[in-house]
C-alpha positions in Angstrom: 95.3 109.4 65.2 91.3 109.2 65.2 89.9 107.2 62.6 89.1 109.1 59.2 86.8 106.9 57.0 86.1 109.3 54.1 82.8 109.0 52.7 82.5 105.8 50.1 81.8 108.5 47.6 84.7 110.4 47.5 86.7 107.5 48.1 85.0 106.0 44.7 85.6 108.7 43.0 89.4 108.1 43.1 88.5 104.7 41.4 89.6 105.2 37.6 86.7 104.9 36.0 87.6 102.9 32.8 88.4 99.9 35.4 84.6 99.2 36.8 81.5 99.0 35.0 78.3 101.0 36.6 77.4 97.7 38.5 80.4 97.4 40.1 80.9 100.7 40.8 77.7 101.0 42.7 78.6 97.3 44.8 81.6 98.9 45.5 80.5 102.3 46.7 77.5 100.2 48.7 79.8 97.9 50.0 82.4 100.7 51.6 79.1 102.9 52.9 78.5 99.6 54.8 81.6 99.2 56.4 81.5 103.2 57.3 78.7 102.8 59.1 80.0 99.6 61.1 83.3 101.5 61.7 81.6 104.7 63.1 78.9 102.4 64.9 82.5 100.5 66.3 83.4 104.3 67.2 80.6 105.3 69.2 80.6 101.9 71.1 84.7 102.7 72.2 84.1 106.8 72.9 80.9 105.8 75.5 83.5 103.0 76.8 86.1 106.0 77.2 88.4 103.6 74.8 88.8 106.1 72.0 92.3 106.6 72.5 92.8 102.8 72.2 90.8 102.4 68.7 92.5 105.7 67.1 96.2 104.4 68.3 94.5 100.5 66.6 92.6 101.7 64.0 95.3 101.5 61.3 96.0 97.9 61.9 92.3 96.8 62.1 91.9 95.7 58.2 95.8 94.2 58.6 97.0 90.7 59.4 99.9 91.8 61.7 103.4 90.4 61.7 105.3 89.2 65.3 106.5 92.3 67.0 104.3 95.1 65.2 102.5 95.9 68.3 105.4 97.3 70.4 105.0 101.0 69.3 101.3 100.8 69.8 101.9 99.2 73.1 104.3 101.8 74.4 102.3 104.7 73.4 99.3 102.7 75.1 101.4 102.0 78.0 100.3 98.8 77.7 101.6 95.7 77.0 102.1 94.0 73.7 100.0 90.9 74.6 97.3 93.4 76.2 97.6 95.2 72.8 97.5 92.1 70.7 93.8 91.1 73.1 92.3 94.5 72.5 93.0 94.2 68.7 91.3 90.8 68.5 88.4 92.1 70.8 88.3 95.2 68.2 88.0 93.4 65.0 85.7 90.8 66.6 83.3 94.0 67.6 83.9 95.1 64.0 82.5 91.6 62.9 79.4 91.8 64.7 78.2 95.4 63.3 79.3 94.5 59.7 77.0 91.3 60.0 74.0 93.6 61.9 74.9 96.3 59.4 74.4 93.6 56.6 71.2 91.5 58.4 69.4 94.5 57.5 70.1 94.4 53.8 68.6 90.6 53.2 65.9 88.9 53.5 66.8 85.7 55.8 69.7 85.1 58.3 70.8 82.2 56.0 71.8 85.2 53.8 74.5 86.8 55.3 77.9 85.0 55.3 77.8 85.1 51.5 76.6 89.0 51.4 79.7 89.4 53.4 81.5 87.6 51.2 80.2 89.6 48.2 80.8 92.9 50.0 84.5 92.1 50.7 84.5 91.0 47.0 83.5 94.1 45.9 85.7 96.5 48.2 89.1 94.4 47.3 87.9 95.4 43.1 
């Protein structure tokens, strides 16, 4: 199953409309074209690796706190074990991390800057 990040527009647009003013709106649909482009820049980086397979059989569990146990199916399909799945997930969102904050360096002004931009742009995708 291959990642499928539908653009932030269309995934606004299913937003009901009488539940966020213009403002947020736009933070939100900024906020998620941010993360799409960290996601697909998290893509590329696993397709040149040859690791594809690994981050569409991971990608649904990449936003998710996972309970004990929850990586066995991945692991068997994998053919790896749930430990080695349980390293490649934390190696995955930690990747993740690091183009989020490059994705969002580029939208201030100062490096002091980003932790609370991240903080706003998770504010605004949870609205």
């Amino acid at each position: 199953m291959a990642l499928d990040f539908k653009s932030a527009e269309s995934r606004l647009s299913l937003e009901p409309s009488h539940e966020l003013t213009p403002e947020r709106a736009f933070e939100k649909g900024w906020a998620l074209t941010l993360l799409d482009r960290a996601t697909q820049r998290l893509r590329e980086e696993m397709t040149q690796a040859g690791k594809a397979k690994l981050l569409d059989v991971l990608a649904p569990h990449l936003t998710r706190s996972q309970e004990r146990g929850q990586y066995e199916e991945a692991a068997k399909e994998l053919e790896m074990t749930s430990g080695a799945v349980r390293t490649a997930m934390s190696r995955l969102r930690e990747r993740l991390r690091h183009f989020i904050r490059e994705e969002v360096a580029q939208t201030v002004e100062s490096e002091d800057e980003i932790d609370a931009e991240i903080r706003e742009l998770m504010a605004a995708v949870a609205t």
